[in-house]
C-alpha positions in Angstrom: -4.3 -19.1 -14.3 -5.2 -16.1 -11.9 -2.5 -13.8 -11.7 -1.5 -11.2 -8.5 -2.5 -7.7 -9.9 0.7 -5.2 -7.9 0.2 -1.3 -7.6 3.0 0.7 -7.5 4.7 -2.2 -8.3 8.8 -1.2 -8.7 9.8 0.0 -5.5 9.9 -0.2 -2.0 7.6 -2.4 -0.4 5.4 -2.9 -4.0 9.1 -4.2 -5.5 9.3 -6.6 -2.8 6.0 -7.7 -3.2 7.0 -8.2 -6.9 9.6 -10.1 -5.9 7.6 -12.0 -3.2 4.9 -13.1 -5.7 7.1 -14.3 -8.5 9.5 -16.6 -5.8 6.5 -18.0 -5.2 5.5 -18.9 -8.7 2.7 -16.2 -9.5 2.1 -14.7 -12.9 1.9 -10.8 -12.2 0.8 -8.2 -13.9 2.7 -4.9 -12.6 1.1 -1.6 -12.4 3.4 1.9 -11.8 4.0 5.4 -13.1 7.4 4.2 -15.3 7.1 2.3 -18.3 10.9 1.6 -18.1 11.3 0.5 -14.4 8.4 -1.8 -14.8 9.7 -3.6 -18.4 13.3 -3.8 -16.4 11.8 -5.1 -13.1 9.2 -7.9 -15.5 12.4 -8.7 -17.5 14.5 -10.1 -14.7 11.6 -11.4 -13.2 10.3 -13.6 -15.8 14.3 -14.5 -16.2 14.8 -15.3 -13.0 11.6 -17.3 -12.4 9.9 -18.9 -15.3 6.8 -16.9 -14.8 5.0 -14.5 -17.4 4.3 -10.6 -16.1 2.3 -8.5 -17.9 2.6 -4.5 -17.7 0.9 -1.4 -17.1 1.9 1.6 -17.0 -0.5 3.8 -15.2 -1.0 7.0 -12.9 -3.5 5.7 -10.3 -3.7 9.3 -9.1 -5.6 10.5 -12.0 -9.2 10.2 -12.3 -10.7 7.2 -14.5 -7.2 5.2 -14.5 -8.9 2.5 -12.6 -11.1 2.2 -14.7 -8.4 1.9 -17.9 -6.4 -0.9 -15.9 -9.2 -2.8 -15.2 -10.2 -2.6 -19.2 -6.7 -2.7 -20.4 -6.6 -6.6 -18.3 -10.1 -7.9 -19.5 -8.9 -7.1 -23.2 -5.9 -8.4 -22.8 -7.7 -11.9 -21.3 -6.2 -11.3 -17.8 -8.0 -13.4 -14.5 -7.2 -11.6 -11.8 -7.1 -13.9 -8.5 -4.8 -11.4 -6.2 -5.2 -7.6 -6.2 -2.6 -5.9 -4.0 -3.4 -2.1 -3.6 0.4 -1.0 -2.8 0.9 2.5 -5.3 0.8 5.4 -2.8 3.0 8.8 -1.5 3.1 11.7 1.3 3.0 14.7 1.3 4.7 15.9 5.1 4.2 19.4 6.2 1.7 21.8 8.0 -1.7 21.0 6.0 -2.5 24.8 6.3 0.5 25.3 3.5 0.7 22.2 1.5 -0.7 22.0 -1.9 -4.2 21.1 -2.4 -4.2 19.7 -5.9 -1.3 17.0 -4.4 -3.6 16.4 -1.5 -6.3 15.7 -4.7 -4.0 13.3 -6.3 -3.3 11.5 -2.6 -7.0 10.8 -2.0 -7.4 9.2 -5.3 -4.9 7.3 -5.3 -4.6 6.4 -1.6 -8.9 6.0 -1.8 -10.7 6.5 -4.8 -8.8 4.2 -7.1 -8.1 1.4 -4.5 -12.3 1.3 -4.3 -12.5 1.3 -7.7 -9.9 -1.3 -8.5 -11.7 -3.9 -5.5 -15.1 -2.7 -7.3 -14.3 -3.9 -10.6 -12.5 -6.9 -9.6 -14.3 -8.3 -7.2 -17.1 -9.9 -8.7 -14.9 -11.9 -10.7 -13.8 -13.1 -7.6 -16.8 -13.6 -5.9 -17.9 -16.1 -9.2 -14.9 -17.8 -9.1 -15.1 -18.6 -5.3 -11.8 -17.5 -4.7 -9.4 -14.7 -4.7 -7.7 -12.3 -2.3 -7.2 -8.4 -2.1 -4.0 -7.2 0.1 -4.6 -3.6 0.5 -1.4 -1.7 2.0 -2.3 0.9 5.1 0.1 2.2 8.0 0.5 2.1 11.4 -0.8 5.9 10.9 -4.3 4.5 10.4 -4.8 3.6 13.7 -4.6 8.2 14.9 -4.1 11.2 13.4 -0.3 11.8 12.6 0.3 16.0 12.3 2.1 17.5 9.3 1.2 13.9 7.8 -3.0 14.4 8.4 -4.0 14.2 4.6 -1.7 11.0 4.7 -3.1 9.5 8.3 -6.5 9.6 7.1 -6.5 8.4 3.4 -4.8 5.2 5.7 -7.6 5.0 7.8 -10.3 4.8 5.4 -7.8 1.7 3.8 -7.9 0.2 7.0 -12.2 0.5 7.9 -12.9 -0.1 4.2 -10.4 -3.3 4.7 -12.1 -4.7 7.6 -15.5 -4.0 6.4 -15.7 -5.6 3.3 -13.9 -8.7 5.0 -16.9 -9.1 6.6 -18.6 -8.7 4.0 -17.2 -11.5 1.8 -17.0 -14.3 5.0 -17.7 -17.4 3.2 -17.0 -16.7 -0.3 -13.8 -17.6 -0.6 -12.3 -14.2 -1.2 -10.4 -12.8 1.3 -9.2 -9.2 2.8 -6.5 -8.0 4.8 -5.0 -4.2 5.7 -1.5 -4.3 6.2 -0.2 -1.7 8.5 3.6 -1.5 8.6 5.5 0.9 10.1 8.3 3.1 8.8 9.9 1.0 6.5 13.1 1.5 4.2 12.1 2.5 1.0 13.4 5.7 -1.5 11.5 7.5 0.6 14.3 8.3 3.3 16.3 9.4 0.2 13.8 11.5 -1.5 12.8 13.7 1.8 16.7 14.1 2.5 16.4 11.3 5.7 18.6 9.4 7.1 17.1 5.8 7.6 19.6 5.0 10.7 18.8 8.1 12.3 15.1 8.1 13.5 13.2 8.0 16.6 11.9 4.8 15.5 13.2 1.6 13.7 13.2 1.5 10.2 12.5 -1.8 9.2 13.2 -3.7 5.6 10.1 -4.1 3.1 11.0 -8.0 2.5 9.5 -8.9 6.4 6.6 -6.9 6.1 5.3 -8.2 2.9 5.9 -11.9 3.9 4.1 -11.0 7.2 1.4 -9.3 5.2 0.9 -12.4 2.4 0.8 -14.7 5.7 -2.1 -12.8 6.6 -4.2 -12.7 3.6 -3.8 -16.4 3.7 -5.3 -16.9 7.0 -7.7 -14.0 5.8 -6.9 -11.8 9.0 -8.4 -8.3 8.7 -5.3 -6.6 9.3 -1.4 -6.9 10.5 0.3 -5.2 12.0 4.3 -6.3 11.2 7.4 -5.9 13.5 6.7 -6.4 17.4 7.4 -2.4 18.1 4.9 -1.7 15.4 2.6 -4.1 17.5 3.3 -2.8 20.5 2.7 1.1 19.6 -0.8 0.4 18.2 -2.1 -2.1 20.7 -0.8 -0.2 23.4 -2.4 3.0 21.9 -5.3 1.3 22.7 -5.1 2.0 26.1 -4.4 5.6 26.0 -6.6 9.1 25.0 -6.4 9.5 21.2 -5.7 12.9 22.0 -2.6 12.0 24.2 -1.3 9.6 20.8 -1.9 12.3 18.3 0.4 14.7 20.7 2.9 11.9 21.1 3.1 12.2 17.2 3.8 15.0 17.2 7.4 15.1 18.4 8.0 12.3 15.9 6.9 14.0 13.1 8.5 17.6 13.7 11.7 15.2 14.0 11.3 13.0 10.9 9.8 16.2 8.3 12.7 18.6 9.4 11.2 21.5 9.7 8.1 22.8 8.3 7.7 23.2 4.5 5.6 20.1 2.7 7.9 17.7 1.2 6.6 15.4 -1.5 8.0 11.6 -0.6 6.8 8.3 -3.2 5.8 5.1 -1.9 5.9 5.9 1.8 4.1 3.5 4.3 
């Protein structure tokens, strides 16, 4: 049976896909940084639900770790039918001060390892006739987002790289989609020292925007864009000067970073 392969699979909006997944049936195999949070989060899983969940633990932000997951699940006789590329983090603050080796480990992660994890998996796929790969952008692909730019772009490359190879693989029977949520309420508020209820904009909860985001990789849509405000800021961008956006962002960043020194937040979307 093909199972759904989750990255950064036990918490925030990668739990919910976990969660999501196994309601629905699916076998999983669970992929994140804790050995102990993901043997918890498989155990009441498989309790809850009857289905079987294999795990990895695994740094996707370290070169060649692709690479391992991708070997560690052929040995272990895995078929891989779903990929969802979830595992991800920001790094907030001017660029000009924030760590480079972090911005490294973002671009791997974010990038490098999502490529290489729909490289390896793919043909499988493409044999098989069927299969789908969910890979999890932001509203920030769409312009460039300051104190967040390192961020903003590795979720714009998700979101072209998305839409490309959906075209790509029209009429084999593996389908692509880029889901784009907005802020959503994850550990991430708690992390950076943020209060979820006190934003500019609506935080919303990471159960609708997976559901929203499996919807679409059913109908094989190249991306969505979940929660009508979320919709309503990127296709109304549209209309406007990038530059005027980017500015716009601005004043929502300085609010939500709190001043100016780089703060580290996990699983952010």
């Amino acid at each position: 049976m093909d199972r759904v392969l989750i990255t950064g699979a036990t918490s925030g909006i990668g739990e919910a896909f976990s969660r999501e997944y196994a309601a629905r049936g699916a076998d999983l195999v669970l992929v994140a940084r804790s050995a102990e949070q993901l043997e918890t989060l498989a155990g009441e899983l498989m309790e809850k639900n009857g289905i079987t969940v294999t795990t990895f633990p695994q740094d996707l932000s370290i070169p060649q770790s692709a690479e391992r997951l991708v070997s560690s699940c052929h040995n272990a006789g895995l078929a891989i039918g779903t990929l969802v590329n979830n595992a991800g983090f920001g790094q907030t603050g001017p660029f000009v001060t924030g760590p480079r080796e972090r911005y490294e480990e973002m671009i791997v992660l974010h990038n490098l390892s999502l490529m290489k994890l729909t490289s390896l998996l793919l043909p499988a796929m493409k044999r098989r006739q069927r299969g789908g790969i969910l890979n999890v952008a932001s509203i920030t692909a769409f312009h460039g987002i300051p104190y967040n730019a390192v961020y903003a772009a590795t979720k714009a490359f998700i979101l072209s790289f998305s839409e490309s190879l959906r075209e790509e693989l029209l009429g084999t029977g593996v389908h692509v989609t880029a889901s784009c949520p907005g802020m959503t309420r994850t550990a991430l508020f708690e992390k950076a020292g943020m209060n979820p209820d006190n934003t500019l904009l609506p935080v919303g909860l990471p159960e609708p925007v997976v559901k929203a985001s499996i919807k679409a990789l059913e109908k094989n849509r190249p991306y969505v864009v979940p929660g009508l405000l979320n919709k309503l800021i990127v296709h109304g961008g549209k209309f406007l000067p990038r530059s005027f956006m980017v500015r716009l962002a601005i004043l929502l960043a300085r609010n939500e970073t709190h001043g100016t020194q780089a703060t580290e937040i996990r699983q952010p979307h």
